[in-house]
BABATI-787813 format. One line per 2 residues: number of its first residue (from 1); their letters; for each residue x, y, z of C-alpha. Coordinates in pm, whole numbers, plus 50000, padded with zeros to 5 digits. Example, Ala and Ser with C-alpha at 12.3 -4.5 7.8 and 13.67 -1.06 7.14 Angstrom:
REM residues 2
1 = as = 51230/49550/50780  51367/49894/50714
***
This chain:
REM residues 354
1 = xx = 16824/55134/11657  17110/55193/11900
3 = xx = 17295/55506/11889  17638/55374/11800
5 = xx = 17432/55197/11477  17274/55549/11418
7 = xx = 17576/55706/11408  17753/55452/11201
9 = xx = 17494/55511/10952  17512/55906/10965
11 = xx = 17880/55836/10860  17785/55593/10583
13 = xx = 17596/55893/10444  17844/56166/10476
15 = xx = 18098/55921/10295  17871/55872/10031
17 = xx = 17719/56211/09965  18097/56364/09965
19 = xx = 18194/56099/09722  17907/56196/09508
21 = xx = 18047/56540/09517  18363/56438/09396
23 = xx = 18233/56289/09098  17998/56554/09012
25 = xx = 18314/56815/09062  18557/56612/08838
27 = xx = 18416/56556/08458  18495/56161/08357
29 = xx = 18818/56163/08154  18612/56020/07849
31 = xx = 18384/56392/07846  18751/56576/07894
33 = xx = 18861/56373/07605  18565/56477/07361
35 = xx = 18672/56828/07459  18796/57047/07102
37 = xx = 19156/57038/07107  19309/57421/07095
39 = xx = 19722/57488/07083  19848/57791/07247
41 = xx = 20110/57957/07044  20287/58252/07281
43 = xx = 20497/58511/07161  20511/58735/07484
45 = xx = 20357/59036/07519  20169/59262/07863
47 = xx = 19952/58912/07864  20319/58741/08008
49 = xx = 20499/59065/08162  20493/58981/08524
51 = xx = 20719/59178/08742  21043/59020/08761
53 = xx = 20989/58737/08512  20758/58690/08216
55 = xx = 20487/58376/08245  20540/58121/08054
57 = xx = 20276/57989/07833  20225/57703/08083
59 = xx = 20180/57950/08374  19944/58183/08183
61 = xx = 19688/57896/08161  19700/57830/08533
63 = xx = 19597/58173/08571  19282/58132/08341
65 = xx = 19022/58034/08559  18801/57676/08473
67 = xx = 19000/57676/08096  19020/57304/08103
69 = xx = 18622/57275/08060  18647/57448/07741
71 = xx = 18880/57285/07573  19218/57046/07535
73 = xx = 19496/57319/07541  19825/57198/07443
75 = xx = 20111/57476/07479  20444/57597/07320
77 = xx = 20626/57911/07334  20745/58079/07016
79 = xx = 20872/58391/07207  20823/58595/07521
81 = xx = 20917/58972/07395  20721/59260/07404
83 = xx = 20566/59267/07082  20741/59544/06924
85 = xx = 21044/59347/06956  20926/59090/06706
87 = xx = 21123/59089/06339  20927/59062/06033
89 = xx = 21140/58748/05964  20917/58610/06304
91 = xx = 20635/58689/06140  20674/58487/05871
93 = xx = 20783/58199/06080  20489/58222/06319
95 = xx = 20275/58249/06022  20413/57922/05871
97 = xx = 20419/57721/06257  20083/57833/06281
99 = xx = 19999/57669/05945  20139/57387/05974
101 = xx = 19991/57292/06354  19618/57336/06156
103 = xx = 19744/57130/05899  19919/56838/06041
105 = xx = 19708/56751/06305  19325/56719/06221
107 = xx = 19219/56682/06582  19312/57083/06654
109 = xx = 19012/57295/06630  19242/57637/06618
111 = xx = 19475/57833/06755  19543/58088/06991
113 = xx = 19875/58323/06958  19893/58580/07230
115 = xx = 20051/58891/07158  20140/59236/07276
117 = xx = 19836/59514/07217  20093/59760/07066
119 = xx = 20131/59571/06754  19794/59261/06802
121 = xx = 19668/59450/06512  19936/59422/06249
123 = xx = 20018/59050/06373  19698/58984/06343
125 = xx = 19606/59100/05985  19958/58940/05903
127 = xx = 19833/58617/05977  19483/58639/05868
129 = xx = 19673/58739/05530  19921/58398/05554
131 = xx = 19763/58105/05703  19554/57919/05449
133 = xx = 19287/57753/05730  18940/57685/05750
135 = xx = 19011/57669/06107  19039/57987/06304
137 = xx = 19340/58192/06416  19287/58338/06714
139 = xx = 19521/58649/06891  19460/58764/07204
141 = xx = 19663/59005/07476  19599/59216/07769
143 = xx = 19566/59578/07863  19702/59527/08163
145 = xx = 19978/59292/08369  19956/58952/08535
147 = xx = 20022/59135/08856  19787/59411/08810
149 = xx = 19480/59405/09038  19285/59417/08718
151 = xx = 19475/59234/08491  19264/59098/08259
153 = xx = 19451/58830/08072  19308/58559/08240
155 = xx = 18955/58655/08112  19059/58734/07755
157 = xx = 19268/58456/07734  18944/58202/07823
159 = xx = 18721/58375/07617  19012/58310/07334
161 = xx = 19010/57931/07396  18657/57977/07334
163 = xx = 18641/58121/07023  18891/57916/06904
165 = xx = 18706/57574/07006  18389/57685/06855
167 = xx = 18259/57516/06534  18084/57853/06422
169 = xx = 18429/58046/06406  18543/57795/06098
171 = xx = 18633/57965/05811  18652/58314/05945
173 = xx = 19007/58339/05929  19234/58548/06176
175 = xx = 18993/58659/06448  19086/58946/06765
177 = xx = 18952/58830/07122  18980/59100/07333
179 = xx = 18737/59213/07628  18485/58923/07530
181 = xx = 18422/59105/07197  18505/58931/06874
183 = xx = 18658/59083/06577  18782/59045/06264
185 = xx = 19189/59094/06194  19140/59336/05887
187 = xx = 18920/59613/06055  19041/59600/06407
189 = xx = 19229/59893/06596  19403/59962/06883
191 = xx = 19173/60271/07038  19300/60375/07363
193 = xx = 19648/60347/07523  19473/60244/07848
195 = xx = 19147/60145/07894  19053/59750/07887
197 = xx = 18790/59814/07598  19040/59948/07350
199 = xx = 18993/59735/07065  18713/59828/06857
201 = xx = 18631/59802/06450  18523/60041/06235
203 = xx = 18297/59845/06064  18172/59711/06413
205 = xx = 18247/59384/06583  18200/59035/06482
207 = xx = 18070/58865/06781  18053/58881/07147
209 = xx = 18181/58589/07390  17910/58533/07638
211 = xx = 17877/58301/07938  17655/58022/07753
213 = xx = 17811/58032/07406  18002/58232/07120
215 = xx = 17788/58443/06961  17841/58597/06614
217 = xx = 17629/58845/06456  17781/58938/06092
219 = xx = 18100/58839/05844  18327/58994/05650
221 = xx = 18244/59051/05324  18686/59097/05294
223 = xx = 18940/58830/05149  19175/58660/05395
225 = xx = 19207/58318/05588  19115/57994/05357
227 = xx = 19043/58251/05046  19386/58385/05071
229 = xx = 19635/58408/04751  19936/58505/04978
231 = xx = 20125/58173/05095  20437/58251/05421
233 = xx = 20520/57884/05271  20688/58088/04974
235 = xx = 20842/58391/05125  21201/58350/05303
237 = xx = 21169/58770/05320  20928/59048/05324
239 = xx = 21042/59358/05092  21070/59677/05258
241 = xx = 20750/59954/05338  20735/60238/05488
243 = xx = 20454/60438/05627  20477/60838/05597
245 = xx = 20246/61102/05727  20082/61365/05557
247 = xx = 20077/61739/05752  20071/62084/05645
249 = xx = 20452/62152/05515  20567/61816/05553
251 = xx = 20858/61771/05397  20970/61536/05098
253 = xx = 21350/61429/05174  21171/61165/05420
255 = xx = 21008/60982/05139  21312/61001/04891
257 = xx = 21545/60900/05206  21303/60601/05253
259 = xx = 21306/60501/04860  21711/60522/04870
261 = xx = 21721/60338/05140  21536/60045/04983
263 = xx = 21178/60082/04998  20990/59902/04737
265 = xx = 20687/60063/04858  20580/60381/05033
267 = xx = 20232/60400/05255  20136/60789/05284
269 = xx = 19905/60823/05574  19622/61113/05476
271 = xx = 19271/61241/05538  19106/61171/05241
273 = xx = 19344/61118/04996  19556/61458/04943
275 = xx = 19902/61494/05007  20115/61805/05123
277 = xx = 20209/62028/04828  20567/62033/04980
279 = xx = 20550/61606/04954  20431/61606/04558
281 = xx = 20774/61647/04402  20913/61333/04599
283 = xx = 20592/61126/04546  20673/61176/04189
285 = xx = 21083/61069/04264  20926/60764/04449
287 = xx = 20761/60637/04138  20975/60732/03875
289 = xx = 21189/60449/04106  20944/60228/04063
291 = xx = 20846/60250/04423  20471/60164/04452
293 = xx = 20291/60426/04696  19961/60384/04851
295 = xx = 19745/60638/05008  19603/60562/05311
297 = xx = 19347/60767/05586  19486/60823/05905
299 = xx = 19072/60923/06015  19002/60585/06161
301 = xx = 18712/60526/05916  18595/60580/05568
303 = xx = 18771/60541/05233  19044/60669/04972
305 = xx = 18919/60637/04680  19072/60554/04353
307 = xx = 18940/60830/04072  18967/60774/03691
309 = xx = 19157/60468/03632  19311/60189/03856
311 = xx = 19582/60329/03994  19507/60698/03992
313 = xx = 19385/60855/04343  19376/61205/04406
315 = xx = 19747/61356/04433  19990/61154/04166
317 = xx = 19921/60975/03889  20036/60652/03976
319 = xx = 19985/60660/04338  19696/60358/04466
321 = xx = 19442/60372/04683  19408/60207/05035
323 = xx = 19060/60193/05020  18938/60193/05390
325 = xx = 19253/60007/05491  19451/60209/05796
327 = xx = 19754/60278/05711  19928/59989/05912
329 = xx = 19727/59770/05726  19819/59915/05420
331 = xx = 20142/59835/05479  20143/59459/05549
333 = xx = 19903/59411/05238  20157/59638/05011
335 = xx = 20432/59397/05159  20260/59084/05073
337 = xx = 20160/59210/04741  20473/59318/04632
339 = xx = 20662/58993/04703  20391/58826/04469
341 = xx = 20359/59119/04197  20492/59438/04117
343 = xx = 20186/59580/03851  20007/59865/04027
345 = xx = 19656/59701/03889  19729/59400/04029
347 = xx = 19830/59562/04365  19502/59791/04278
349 = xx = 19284/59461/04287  19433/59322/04629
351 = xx = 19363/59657/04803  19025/59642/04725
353 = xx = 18962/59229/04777  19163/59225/05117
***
């Protein structure tokens, strides 16, 4: 063999092992298209706050490392606000886009909806609540900023994809994403201004997102998702709430300024159920005004418990019980329930199935 043939074959080789490389690196289009199909729903949030100029939902999945292997991702943008920002009169729009994505295209597998971490929870629970899916709802956010050296977005928002595309999160309803833990809408909580793991449930997590597959380890036993009796498809408004708190010499003119000022119901956040003596008198007003109040703990875990009769917990008769429910939760249920049905034993019922 001469040396010019010997090298023409050396470069016949390196042609065809870096073509064989290329293949290997880029997955044929027909294995992309058997891929689950996911939509991105964005409504802002730390997740999009770049210095300067918020992402847009386009640019947040360029930042997510390798998401195209996980799944089809389509995108739209539903807002980019931080997510306190967000009207209650969003809500109930995002809750019926959201439903009708799962519902008019068969080929989506879920959904994810970022959001800000201030509010995830109560979004969240608000749509695990509203959309009537066997499919899963997934909302995801960040602790941290896109230009943060550890923002951790990218990460969460993968792991949400995920979750989303899986066949084992069907029929779970709303599910949290956050820190490759999975949990579920009603029992999540924000724990910690800062720190990346800050979401954590009381009753413990769902799953966990780990590098081979999505792993879930228990379900809840609660109401919500495709056994829902709540419908956004009804509701052009959401009747007033408010959430009080219960301290030593609180005083009452908050809770009648809240009832004359339109609340239909009243959340009182509490240990276990007691109220300040100084708040009993206006509990009383509340209800003689037909405003429906709910007692709620403020402890992070346990229960309120109704005594006697539906209906009757510890303070006022007449006053409901929360359950284990925090008292943000409380509220979106009471919401909710009062646009379907003003009986306190009805409301009773919902408080303990939800």
């Amino acid at each position: 063999m001469t040396r010019a043939t010997g090298r023409r074959l050396l470069f016949l080789l390196l042609i065809g092992l870096a073509s064989s490389r290329l293949l290997t690196a880029s997955p044929p289009a027909a294995a992309a298209q058997a891929l689950p199909k996911v939509r991105l729903v964005a409504t802002g949030g730390t997740i999009a706050n770049r210095t300067g100029a918020r992402l847009s939902p386009a640019e947040l999945v360029r930042l997510a490392p390798a998401i195209e292997r996980h799944a089809r991702i389509e995108v739209e943008a539903f807002a980019n606000v931080s997510s306190g920002q967000l009207t209650l009169d969003q809500w109930l729009q995002l809750a019926r886009r959201v439903s009708a994505i799962l519902a008019d295209d068969d080929d989506y597998a879920g959904v994810v909806v970022t959001s800000g971490t201030d509010t995830l929870e109560e979004l969240a629970y608000f749509l695990h609540l509203t959309v009537r899916s066997d499919k899963p709802v997934v909302v995801v956010g960040s602790m941290r900023p896109p230009d943060a050296v550890t923002f951790d977005g990218a990460a969460n928002l993968v792991a949400a994809i995920r979750v989303a595309a899986a066949a084992e999160s069907r029929g779970r309803g709303t599910l949290v994403v956050m820190n490759e833990e999975i949990h579920g809408a009603r029992d999540v909580t924000k724990t910690d201004a800062q720190r990346l793991d800050a979401f954590q449930s009381h009753g413990g997590r769902l799953g966990i997102v780990d590098a081979d597959r999505v792993v879930y380890a228990r379900r809840s036993e609660k109401r919500g998702g495709p056994q829902t009796e709540f419908d956004a498809q009804t509701l052009s408004t959401l009747p007033r709430v408010d959430v009080l708190l219960t301290y030593q010499g609180a005083p009452g003119d908050l809770i009648r300024a809240a009832v004359d000022n339109g609340a239909a119901g009243i959340v009182i956040a509490t240990a276990a159920g007691g109220t300040s003596g100084t708040q009993l008198e206006a509990l009383r007003y509340a209800i003689s005004k037909r405003a429906v109040v709910v007692t709620a703990t403020r402890t992070g875990a346990g229960r309120v418990v109704p005594t006697g009769d539906p209906g009757r917990v510890l303070a006022v008769p007449g006053t409901l019980a929360a359950e284990d429910l925090t008292p943000i939760k409380a509220r979106i249920l009471l919401m909710l329930a009062l646009a379907r049905n003003t009986d306190p034993r009805e409301i009773q019922r919902m408080l303990r199935e939800y």
